[in-house]
DODRENVEX-611152 format. One record per residue (C-alpha): residue in three letters; x, z negated, y negated. Coordinates in steps of 0.02 Angstrom, whole numbers, padded with zeros to 5 digits, always signed. Layout:
// residues N
alaXZY...
***
This chain:
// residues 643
unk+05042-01815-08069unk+04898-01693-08117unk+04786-01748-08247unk+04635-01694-08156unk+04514-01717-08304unk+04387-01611-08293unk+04317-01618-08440unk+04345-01434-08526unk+04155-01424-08542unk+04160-01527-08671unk+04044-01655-08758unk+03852-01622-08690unk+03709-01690-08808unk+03665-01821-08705unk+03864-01874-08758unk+03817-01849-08933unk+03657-01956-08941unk+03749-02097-08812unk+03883-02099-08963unk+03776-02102-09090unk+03675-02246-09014unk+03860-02329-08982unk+03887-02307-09183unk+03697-02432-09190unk+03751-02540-09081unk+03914-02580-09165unk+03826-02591-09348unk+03698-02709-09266unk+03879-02829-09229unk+03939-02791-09398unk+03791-02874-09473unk+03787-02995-09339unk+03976-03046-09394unk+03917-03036-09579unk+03742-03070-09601unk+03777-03130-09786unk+03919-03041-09860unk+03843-02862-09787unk+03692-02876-09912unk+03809-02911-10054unk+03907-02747-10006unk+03757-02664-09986unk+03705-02700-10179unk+03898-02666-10237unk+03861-02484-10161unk+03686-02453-10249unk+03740-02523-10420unk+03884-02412-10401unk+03813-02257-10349unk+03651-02279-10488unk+03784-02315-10616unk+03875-02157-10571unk+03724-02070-10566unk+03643-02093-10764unk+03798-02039-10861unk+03723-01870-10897unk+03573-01972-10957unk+03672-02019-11116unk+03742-01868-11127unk+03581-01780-11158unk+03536-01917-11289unk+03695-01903-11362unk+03670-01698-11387unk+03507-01746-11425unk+03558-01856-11576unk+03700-01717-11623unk+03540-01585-11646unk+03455-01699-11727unk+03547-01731-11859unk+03683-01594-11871unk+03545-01461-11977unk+03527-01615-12112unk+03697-01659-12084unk+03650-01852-12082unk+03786-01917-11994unk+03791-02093-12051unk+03619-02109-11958unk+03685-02014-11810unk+03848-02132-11801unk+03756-02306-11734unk+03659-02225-11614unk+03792-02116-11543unk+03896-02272-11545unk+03770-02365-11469unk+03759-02258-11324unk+03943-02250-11293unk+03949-02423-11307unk+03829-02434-11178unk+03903-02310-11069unk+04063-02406-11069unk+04007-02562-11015unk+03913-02496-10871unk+04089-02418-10823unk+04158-02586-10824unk+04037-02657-10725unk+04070-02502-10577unk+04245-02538-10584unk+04205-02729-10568unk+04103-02682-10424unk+04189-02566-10348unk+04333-02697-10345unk+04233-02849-10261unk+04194-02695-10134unk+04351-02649-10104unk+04435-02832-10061unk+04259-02873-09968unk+04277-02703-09855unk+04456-02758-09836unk+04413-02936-09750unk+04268-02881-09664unk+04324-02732-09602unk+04483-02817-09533unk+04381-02979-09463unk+04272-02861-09386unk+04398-02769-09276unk+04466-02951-09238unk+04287-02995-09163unk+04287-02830-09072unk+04472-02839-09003unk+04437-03022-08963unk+04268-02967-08865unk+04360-02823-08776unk+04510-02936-08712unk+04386-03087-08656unk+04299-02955-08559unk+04439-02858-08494unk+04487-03030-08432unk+04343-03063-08333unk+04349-02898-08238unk+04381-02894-08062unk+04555-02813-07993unk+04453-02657-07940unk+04430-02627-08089unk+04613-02625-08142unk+04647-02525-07964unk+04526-02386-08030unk+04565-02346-08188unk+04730-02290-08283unk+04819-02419-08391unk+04855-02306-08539unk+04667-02271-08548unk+04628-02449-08568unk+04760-02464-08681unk+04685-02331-08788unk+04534-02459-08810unk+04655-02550-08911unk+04735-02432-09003unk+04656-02272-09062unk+04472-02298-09019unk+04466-02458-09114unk+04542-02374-09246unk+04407-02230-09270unk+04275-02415-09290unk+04391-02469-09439unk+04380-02285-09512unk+04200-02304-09498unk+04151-02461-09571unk+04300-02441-09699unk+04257-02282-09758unk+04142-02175-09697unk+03988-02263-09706unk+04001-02326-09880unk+04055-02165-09950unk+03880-02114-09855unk+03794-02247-09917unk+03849-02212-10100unk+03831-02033-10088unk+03660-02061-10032unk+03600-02160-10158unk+03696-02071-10271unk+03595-01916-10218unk+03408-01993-10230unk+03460-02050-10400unk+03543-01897-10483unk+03380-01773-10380unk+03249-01907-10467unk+03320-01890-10650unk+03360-01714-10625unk+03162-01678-10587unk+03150-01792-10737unk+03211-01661-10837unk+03184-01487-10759unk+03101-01455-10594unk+03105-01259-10625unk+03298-01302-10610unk+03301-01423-10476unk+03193-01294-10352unk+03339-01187-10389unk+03468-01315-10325unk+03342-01356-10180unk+03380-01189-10118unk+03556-01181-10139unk+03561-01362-10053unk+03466-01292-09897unk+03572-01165-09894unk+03701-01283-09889unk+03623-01391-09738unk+03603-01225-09635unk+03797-01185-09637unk+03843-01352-09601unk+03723-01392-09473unk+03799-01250-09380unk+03979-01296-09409unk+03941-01468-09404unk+03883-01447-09231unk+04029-01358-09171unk+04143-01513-09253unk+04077-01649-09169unk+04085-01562-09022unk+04265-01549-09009unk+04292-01719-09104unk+04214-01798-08935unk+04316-01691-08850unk+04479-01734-08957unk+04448-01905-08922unk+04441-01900-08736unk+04588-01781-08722unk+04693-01927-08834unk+04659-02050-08709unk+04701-01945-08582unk+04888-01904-08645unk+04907-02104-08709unk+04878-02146-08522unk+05013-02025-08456unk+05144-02067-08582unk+05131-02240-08514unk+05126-02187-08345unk+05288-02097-08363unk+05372-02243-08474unk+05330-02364-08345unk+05404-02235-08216unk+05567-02182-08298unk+05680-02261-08165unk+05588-02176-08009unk+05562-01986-08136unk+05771-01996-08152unk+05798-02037-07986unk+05711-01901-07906unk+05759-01775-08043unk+05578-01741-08105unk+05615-01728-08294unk+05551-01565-08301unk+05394-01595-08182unk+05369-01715-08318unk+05366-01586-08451unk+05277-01476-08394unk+05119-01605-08341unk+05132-01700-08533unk+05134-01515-08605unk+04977-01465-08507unk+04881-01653-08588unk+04963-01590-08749unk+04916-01435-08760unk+04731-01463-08695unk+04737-01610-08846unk+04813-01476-08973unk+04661-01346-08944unk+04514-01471-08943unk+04603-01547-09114unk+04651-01381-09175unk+04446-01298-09156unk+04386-01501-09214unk+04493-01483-09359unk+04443-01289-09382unk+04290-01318-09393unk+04278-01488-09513unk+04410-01403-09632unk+04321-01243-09668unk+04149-01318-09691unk+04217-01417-09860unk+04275-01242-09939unk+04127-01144-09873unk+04017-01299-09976unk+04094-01311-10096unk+04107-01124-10142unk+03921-01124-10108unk+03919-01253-10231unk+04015-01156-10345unk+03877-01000-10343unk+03744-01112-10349unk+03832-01187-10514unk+03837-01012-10597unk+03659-00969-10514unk+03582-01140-10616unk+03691-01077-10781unk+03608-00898-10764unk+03427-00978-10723unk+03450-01087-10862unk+03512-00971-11005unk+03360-00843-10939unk+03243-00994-10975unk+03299-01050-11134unk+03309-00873-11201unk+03137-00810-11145unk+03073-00980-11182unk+02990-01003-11020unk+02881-01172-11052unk+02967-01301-10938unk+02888-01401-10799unk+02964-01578-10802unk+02921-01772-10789unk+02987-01789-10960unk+02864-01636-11031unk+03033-01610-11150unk+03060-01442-11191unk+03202-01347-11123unk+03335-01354-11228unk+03536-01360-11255unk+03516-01545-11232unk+03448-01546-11076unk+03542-01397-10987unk+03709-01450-11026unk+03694-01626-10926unk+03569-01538-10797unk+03736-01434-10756unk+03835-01587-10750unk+03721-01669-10626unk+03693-01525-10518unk+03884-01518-10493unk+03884-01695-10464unk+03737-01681-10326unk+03849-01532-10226unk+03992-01658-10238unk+03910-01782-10157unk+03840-01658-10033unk+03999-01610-09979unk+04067-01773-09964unk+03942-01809-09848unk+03988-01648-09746unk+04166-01737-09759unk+04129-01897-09682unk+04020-01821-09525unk+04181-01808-09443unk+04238-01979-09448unk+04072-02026-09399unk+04064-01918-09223unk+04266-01997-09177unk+04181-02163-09202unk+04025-02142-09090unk+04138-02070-08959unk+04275-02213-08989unk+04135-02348-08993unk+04069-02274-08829unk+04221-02285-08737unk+04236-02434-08799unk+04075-02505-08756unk+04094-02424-08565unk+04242-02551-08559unk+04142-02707-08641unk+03980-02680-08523unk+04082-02677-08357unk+04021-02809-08263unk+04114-02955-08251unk+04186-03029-08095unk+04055-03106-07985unk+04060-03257-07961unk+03909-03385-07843unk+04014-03516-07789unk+03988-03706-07846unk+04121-03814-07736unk+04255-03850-07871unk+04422-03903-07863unk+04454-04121-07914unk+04543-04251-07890unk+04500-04385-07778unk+04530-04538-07689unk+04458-04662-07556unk+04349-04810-07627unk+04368-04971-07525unk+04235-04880-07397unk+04332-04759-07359unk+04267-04633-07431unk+04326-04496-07541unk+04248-04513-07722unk+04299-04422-07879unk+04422-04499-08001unk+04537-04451-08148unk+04691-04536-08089unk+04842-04446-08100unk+04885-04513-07921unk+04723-04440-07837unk+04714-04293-07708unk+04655-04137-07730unk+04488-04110-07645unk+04337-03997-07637unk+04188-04041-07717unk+04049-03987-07627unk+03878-04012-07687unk+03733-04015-07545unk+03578-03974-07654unk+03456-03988-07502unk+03499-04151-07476unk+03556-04214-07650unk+03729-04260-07607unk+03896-04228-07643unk+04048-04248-07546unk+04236-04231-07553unk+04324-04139-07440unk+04551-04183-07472unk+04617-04002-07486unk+04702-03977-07320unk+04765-03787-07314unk+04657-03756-07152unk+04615-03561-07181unk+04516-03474-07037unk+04464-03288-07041unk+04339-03232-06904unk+04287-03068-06866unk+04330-02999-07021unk+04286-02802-07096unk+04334-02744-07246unk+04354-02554-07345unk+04413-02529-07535unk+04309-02380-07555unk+04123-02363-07449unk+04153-02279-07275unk+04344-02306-07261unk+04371-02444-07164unk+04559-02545-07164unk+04527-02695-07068unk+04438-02720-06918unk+04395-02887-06828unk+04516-02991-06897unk+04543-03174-06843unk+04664-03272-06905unk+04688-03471-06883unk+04804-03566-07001unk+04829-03743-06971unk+04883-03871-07120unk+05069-03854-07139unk+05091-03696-07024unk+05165-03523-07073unk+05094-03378-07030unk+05179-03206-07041unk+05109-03036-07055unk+05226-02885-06993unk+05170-02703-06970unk+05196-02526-07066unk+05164-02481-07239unk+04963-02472-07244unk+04934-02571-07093unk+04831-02703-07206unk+04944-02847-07224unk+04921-02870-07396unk+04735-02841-07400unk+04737-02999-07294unk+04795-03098-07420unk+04716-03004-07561unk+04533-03061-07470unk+04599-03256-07474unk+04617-03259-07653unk+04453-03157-07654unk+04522-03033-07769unk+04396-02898-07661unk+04248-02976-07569unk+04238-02933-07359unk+04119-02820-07269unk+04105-02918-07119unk+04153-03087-07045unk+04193-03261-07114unk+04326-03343-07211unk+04328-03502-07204unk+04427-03631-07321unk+04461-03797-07249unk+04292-03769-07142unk+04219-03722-07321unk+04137-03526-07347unk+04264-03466-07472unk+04110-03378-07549unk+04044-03552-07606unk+04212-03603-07700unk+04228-03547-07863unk+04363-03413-07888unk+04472-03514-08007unk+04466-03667-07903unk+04505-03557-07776unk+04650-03486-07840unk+04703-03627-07925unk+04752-03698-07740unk+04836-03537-07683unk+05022-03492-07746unk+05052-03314-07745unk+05202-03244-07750unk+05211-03042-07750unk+05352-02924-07719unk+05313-02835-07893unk+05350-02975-08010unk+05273-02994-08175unk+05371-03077-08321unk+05307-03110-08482unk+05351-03101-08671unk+05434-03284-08689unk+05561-03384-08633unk+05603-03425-08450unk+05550-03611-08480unk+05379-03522-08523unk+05365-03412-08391unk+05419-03552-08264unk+05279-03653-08327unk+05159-03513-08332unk+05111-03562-08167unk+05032-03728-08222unk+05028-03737-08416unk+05033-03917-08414unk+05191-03941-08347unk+05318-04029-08402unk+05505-03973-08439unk+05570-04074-08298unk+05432-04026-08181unk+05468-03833-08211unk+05677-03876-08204unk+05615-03940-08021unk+05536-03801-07990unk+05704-03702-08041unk+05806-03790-07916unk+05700-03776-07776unk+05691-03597-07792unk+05864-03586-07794unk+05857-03508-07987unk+05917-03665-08092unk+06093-03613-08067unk+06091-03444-08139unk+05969-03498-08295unk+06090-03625-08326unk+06222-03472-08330unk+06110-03382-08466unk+06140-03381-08639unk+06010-03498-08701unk+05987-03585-08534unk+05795-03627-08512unk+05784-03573-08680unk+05832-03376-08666unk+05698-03268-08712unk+05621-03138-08608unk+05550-02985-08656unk+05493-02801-08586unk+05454-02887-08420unk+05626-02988-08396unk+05732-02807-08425unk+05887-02911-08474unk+05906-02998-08303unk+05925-02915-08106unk+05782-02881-07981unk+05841-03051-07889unk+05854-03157-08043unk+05680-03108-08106unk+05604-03152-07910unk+05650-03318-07933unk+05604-03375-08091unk+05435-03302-08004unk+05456-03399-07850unk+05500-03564-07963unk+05318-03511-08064unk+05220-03527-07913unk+05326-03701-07869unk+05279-03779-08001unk+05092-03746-07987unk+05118-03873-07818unk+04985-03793-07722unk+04927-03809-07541unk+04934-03653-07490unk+05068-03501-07519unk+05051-03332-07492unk+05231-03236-07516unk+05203-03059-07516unk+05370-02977-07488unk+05444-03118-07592unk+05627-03094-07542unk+05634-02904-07530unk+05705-02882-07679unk+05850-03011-07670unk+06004-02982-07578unk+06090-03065-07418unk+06165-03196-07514unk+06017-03223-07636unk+05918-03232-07495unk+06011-03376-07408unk+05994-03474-07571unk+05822-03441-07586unk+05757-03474-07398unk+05814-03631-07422unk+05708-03666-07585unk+05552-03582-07499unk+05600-03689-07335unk+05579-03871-07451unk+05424-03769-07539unk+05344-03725-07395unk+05352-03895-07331unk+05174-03988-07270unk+05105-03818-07352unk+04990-03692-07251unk+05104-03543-07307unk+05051-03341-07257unk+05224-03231-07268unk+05211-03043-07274unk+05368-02980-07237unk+05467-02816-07170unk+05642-02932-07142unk+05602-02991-06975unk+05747-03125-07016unk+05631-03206-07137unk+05489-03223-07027unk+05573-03263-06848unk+05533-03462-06896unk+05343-03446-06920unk+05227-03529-06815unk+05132-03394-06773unk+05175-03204-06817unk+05040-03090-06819unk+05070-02880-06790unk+04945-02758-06880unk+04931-02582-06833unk+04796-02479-06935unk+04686-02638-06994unk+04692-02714-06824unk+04791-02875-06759unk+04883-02773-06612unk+04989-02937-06554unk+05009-03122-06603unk+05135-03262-06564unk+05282-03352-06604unk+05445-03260-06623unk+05506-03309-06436unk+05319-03282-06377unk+05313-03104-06435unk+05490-03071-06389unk+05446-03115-06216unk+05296-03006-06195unk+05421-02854-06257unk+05261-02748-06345unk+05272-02693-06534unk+05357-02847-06605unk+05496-02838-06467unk+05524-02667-06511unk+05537-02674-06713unk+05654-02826-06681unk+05769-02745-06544unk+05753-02582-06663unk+05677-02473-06538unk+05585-02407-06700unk+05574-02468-06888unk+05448-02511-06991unk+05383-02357-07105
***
């Protein structure tokens, strides 16, 4: 229940520059995605921010005009040109507001189709990762992927950098006309602008710092809120509200300080500019006044003299150069979330995917007048392995069977742990084989190595007489039901989740199913029949009821092997009957692998198998073992229980 982060030393440069190369690597998509419309938002930007930039250009003509003329007092010369200047200050208005509207409704779609790509990208992925993955890592941190590290990206390419673009442009432009006019003036603001970089360099620093902190400490408490929503039932029953408490409040308060210094820090540094700003504004007044009353020659590109004319819009730009400054300071924040965001979420997209080196696929088949097995697309055809033999050039067809052989198997989830040792196991076509032992004893891992959701150390497994490593994983599991004792519903109806376990089902196939699972009598009962919709994993109907509409999903996928893990341990005595005799006509001519701690359920199995740390202690049929009177004799006489 301890968060166990580790992580209160906080975000390292090398986690700064792997974020900021993160930040690269998603612009490089974003102009993958848009390799024409990004160019056009690109221009929208620069014509903005030049446009924004040359107002005080007509200002200073307009003053200029107003000297001119206001000694002779000539003002029907003065009128056109002054008029002419406003003119033409108004219509490049227009044409910023034009642009600036194009940019906003092109940010809008891109922005938005961008995080579609990347959400797309992240699920495809996430669905090609292997179960350890899923095993090793927290839900709720996965889910913050989704949620509040994609949402930093659309902060990012939203708003941040075109405000950065625009405010550097913006600042090239306004610096250029500024030395234009004065550079006596604009070595002034130099020095009040490195000033400026100094301070926020330093508090900059600090920000991005706990940003990257702030963003790992979010994840962190999103994962344990889901943990304990997922967990409510087994929190109440124990009485660990308060346990509860107290571990969220530690997450919350760790998240409150790294948000609290982030947010210290980014929310003094626009004051502390822009009161720099402020002195340096009354620092360029003073300078300027001193100039234009000792009549200090000025040094400019426009070899004007400084006058009224030129101070007044020089003042106007300057303040407009600090604004943009700080609005850069402004948008460094959002900038450090999204390199940490986009490097979490980047960890997620370059997990490798499952592997995945076998070539014998899963077809249908039937004999030719030879005999022989050869590939068809009749609905009537068998399913069969097709295995290619690339040193000789041929291909045969070997009828799926359910013949599964494990020999001399070793296997360990994590590197030096061993849970399985030398196990053998022979399963005929059509037989059932059980698996009994304790909690831990590796009855489940078993099964888990069939469907090759984790790969073996050790050993052979051998699919009729094929190396499972050669079939390809879907094909593989395509031909094994699974049925688990944790059952997973999903948002739909039950007709939809029945017929989840082969999508091409049809109604009647999956009411089939229903009945001979035993379940077609209570979804009959429910309000909307086959019809009633399901949601937060089946919440509206019991622990039994939701087993068998899982039992009736693997029916319908008809395959030739089963593997029922615990299937029936959540049903009752009388559910049970009804559903042993569903799983009795399923299991028929079916290779079927029970795991099991009701010995009742398991006493008709062909051959029974008792684990005991990862090893296969005793093996037999019911009487067989009985007979011996060992381990299985014991559990079944209740000498001792299962743990």
């Amino acid at each position: 229940m301890s968060s166990n982060r580790g992580r209160r030393g906080g975000a390292s440069p090398k986690d700064l520059k792997e974020a900021s190369g993160s930040i690269g690597r998603a612009l490089k998509m974003y102009f993958k995605y848009f390799p024409v419309l990004t160019p056009v938002i690109i221009v929208c930007i620069l014509t903005n921010a030049i446009v924004n930039a040359i107002p005080s250009t007509f200002i200073q003509k307009v003053i200029a005009v107003i000297e001119q003329y206001w000694e002779a007092g000539d003002w029907d010369s003065a009128a056109p040109k002054i008029i002419g200047y406003l003119t033409i200050l108004v219509g490049l208005y227009i044409l910023a507001l034009s642009l600036s509207v194009l940019q906003s409704q092109l940010l809008a779609y891109m922005t938005q189709k961008f995080l579609h790509n990347f959400r797309r990208d992240m699920f495809s992925t996430m669905q090609r990762l292997p179960i350890r993955y899923f095993d090793t890592h927290k839900h709720g941190y996965i889910m913050s992927h989704y949620t509040n590290d994609i949402d930093t990206l659309r902060q990012l390419v939203s708003m941040a950098l075109p405000s950065l673009l625009q405010a550097a442009v913006t600042l090239v432009t306004v610096f250029c006309i500024m030395n234009y006019y004065s550079i006596w003036l604009t070595l002034v603001l130099v020095a009040g602008v490195v000033a400026m970089a100094v301070v926020s360099g330093k508090i900059g620093g600090g920000s991005a710092k706990y940003f990257v902190r702030q963003q790992q400490a979010v994840a962190a408490t999103e994962g344990y809120v889901q943990e304990m929503m997922n967990g409510q039932k087994v929190v109440k029953v124990f009485n660990h509200e308060q346990k509860g408490i107290e571990e969220f409040n530690k997450l919350n308060d760790e998240l409150c300080l790294d948000s609290s210094k982030a947010n210290a820090y980014a929310n003094i540094l626009g004051p502390i500019v822009n009161n720099i700003g402020n002195i340096l504004y009354v620092l360029l007044a003073t300078v300027g006044g001193i100039l234009l009353l000792t009549h200090v020659p000025n040094i400019s590109f426009s070899r004007m003299a400084l006058d009224i004319s030129i101070l007044v819009p020089f003042l106007n730009m300057a303040k407009q150069f600090m604004g943009q400054i700080n609005q850069l300071t402004m948008q460094v924040n959002a900038v450090v979330m999204a390199g940490a965001g986009a490097k979490r979420i980047f960890a997620l997209v370059d997990e490798p995917a499952e592997a995945d080196e076998g070539y014998v696929t899963l077809t249908k088949a039937k004999k030719n007048e030879a005999g022989e097995y050869v590939e068809t697309s009749d609905s009537d055809g068998v399913w069969a392995w097709r295995h290619p033999h690339q040193a000789e050039g041929t291909v045969t067809f070997v009828p799926v069977e359910g013949d599964v052989v494990l020999t001399d198997v070793d296997f360990e989830y994590v590197e030096g742990k061993q849970v399985l040792y030398d196990v053998s196991v022979f399963a005929e076509p059509g037989q059932k084989v059980a698996f009994v032992g304790a909690t831990g004893a590796g009855k489940t891992t078993i099964t888990n190595l069939i469907n090759r959701f984790y790969d073996i150390a050790d050993g052979k497994i051998r699919y009729d007489g094929i190396n499972v490593n050669k079939i390809k994983k879907k094909d593989l599991r395509r031909s094994l039901g699974l049925v688990l004792q944790d059952t997973n519903l999903f948002t739909g109806t039950v007709m939809d989740n029945i017929r989840y376990g082969r999508l091409d089902a049809t109604d009647e196939e999956c009411r089939d199913a229903a009945r001979l699972a035993g379940a077609d009598d209570f979804i009959e009962r429910l309000p909307e029949g086959y019809n009633t919709p399901l949601t937060n994993n089946g919440s509206n109907l019991s622990q039994g009821q939701r087993q068998l509409i899982a039992i009736a999903r693997a029916a319908v996928a008809d395959p030739p092997v089963m593997i029922l893990d615990e299937a029936t341990s959540s049903i009752d005595t009388r559910t049970e009957k009804i559903v042993q005799r569903g799983m009795d006509k399923l299991m028929e001519d079916r290779t079927v692998f029970v795991i099991a701690h009701r010995l009742s359920t398991v006493m008709d199995s062909d051959v029974i198998m008792v684990l005991d740390h990862g090893r296969i202690i005793e093996r037999g049929s019911h009487e067989k073992l009985l007979a011996e009177k060992g381990t299985y004799y014991q559990l079944y006489t209740g000498a001792f229980e299962l743990e």
